[in-house]
C-alpha positions as CSV (number, residue, x, y, z in Angstrom):
1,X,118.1,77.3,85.4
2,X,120.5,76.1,88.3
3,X,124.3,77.0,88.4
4,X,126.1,74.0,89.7
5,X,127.9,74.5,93.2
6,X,131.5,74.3,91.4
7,X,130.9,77.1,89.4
8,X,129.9,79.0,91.9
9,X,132.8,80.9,94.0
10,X,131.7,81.3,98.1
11,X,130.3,84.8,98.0
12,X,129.9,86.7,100.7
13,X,126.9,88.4,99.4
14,X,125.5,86.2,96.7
15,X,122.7,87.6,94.7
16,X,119.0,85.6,94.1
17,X,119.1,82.3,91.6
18,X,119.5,82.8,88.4
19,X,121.0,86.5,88.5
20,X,123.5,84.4,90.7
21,X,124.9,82.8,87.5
22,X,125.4,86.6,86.1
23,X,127.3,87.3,88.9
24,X,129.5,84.0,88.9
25,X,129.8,85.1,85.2
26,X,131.0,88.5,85.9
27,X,133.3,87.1,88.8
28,X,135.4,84.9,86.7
29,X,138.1,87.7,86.7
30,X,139.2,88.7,90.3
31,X,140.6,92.2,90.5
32,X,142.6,91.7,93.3
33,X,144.6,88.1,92.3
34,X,144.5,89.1,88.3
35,X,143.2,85.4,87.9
36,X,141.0,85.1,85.4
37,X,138.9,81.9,84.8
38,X,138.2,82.7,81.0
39,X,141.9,83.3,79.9
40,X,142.5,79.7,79.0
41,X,140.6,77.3,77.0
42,X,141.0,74.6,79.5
43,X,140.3,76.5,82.5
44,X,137.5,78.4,80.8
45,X,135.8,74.7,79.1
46,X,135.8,73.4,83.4
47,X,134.2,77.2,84.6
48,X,131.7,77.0,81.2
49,X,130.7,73.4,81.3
50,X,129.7,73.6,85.0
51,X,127.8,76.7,84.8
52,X,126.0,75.2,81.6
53,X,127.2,77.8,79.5
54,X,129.3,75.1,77.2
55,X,128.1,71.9,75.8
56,X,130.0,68.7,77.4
57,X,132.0,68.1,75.0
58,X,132.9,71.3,73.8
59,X,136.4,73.1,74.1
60,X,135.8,77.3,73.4
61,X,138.4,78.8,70.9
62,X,140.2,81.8,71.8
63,X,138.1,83.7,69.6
64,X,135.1,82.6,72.0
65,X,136.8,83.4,75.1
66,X,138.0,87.0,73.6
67,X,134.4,87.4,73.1
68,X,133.1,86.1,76.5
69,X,135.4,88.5,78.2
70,X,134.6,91.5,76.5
71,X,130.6,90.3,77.2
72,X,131.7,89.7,81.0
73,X,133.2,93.5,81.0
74,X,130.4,94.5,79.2
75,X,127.9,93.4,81.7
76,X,130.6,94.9,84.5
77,X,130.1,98.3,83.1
78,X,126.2,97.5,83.8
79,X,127.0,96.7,87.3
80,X,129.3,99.7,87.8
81,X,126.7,102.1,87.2
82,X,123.8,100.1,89.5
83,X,126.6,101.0,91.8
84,X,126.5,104.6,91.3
85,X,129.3,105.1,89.1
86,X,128.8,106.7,85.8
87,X,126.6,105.3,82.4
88,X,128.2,102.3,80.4
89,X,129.8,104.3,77.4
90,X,128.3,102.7,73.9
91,X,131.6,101.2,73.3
92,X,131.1,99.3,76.9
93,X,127.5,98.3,75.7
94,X,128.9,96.9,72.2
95,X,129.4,92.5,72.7
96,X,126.1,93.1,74.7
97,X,124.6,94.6,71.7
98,X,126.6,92.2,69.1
99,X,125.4,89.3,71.4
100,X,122.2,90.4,71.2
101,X,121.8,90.6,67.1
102,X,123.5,87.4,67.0
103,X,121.6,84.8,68.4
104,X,117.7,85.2,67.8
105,X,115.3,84.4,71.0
106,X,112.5,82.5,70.9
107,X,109.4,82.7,72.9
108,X,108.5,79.0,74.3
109,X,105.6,77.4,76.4
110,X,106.3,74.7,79.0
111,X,104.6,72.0,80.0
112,X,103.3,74.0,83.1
113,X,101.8,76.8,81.1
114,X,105.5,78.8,81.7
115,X,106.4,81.1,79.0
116,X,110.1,81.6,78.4
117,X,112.4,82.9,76.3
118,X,115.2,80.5,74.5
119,X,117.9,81.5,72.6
120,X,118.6,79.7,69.3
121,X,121.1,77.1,69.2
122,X,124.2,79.3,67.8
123,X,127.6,77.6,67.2
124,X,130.5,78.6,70.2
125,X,129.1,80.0,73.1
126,X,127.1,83.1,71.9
127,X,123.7,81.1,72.8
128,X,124.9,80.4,76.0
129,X,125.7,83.9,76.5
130,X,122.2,84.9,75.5
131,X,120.9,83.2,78.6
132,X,122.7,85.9,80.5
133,X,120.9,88.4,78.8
134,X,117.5,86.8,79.5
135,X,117.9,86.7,83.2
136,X,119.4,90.3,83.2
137,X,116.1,91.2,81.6
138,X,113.9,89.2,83.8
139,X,115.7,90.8,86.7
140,X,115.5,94.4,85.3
141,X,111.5,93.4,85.6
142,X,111.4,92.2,88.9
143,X,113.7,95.1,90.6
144,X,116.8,93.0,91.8
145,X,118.9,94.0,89.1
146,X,119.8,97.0,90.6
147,X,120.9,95.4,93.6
148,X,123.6,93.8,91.5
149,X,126.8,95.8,91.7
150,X,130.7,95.9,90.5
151,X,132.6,97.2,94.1
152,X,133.0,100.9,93.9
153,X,137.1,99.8,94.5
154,X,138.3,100.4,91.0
155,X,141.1,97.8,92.0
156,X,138.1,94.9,92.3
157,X,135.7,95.6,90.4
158,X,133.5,92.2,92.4
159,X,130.4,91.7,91.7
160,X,128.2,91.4,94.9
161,X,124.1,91.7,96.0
162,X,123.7,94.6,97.8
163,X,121.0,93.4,100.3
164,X,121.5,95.9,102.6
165,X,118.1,98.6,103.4
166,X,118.7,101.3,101.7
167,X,120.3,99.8,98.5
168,X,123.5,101.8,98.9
169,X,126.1,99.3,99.5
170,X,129.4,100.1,98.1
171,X,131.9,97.4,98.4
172,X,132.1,93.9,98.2
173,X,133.4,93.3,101.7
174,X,133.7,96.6,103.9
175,X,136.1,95.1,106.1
176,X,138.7,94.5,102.8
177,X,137.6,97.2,99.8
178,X,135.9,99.5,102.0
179,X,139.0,99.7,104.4
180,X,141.1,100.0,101.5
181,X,139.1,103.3,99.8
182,X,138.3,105.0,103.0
183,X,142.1,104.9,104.2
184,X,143.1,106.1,100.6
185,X,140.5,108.7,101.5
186,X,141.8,109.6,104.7
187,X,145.5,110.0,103.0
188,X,144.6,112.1,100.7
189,X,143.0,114.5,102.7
190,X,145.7,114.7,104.9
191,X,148.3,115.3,102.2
């Protein structure tokens, strides 16, 4: 599954096709401007319909965007503790969970001998959503989730690939969030 170019903001540290389109997901709200691409139905139908999460035609209610925002901090709270911060608390894990229940999965076999697993059909943009899910879980089996993170700069919150060695990068951009947190740092032990 292929994200189209529009729907995918530059990134400075874009993670591996298709966990990309988790973190284009995730990065529809942008800590540091408030916008948020999922706030309005028109703005949201342009961001869904190019990622393929929303049929063509399709317009998402406000009902569907609360819920897509609540799965898009849901999946945050994920990326926030691949980051080293602390465990998603169940409350954080809930629209994954409610996702989850609500559309049922099905195990397919392509033409090439491929087996994959496709979420029903569901009305609104739960089945979409349930694509997320399956390439979270494909990448939780092939090790680069965790390389996924939220920046540990509780004002951005960005989700970015950590590529570096070790696996311990922090921020989304040292030279902007990492500057930011180790000045507040250095303030604070000087008061």
């Amino acid at each position: 599954m292929t994200l189209p170019s529009a729907a995918l903001p530059e990134e400075t540290k874009p993670a591996p096709p298709p966990l990309r389109r988790v973190q284009a997901f995730v990065n529809t709200w942008e800590g540091d401007t408030g916008i948020d691409l999922l706030a309005e139905p028109a703005s949201a139908r342009a961001w869904l319909a190019d990622a393929g999460l929303l049929a063509g035609g399709d317009t998402p209610g406000l009902d569907d965007l609360a819920f897509a925002r609540d799965v898009r901090e849901s999946i945050r709270a994920l990326l926030v503790r691949n980051g080293g911060g602390p465990a998603p608390a169940p409350e954080d894990l809930r629209p994954l969970e409610t996702l989850a229940r609500a559309v049922p999965l099905h195990v397919t076999v392509g033409p090439n001998g491929l087996v994959d697993l496709v979420p029903d059909a569901a009305g609104g943009l739960a089945g979409p959503l349930c694509t997320l899910l399956v390439v979270i879980r494909d990448a939780q089996g092939d090790g680069s989730w965790t390389r996924l993170k939220a920046c540990r700069n509780d004002d951005c919150r960005w989700a970015f690939y950590d590529r570096s060695h070790g696996g311990r990068g922090a921020w989304c951009d040292m030279a902007v969030c990492g500057n930011r947190i180790k000045n507040r740092n250095l303030r604070a032990r000087r008061r």
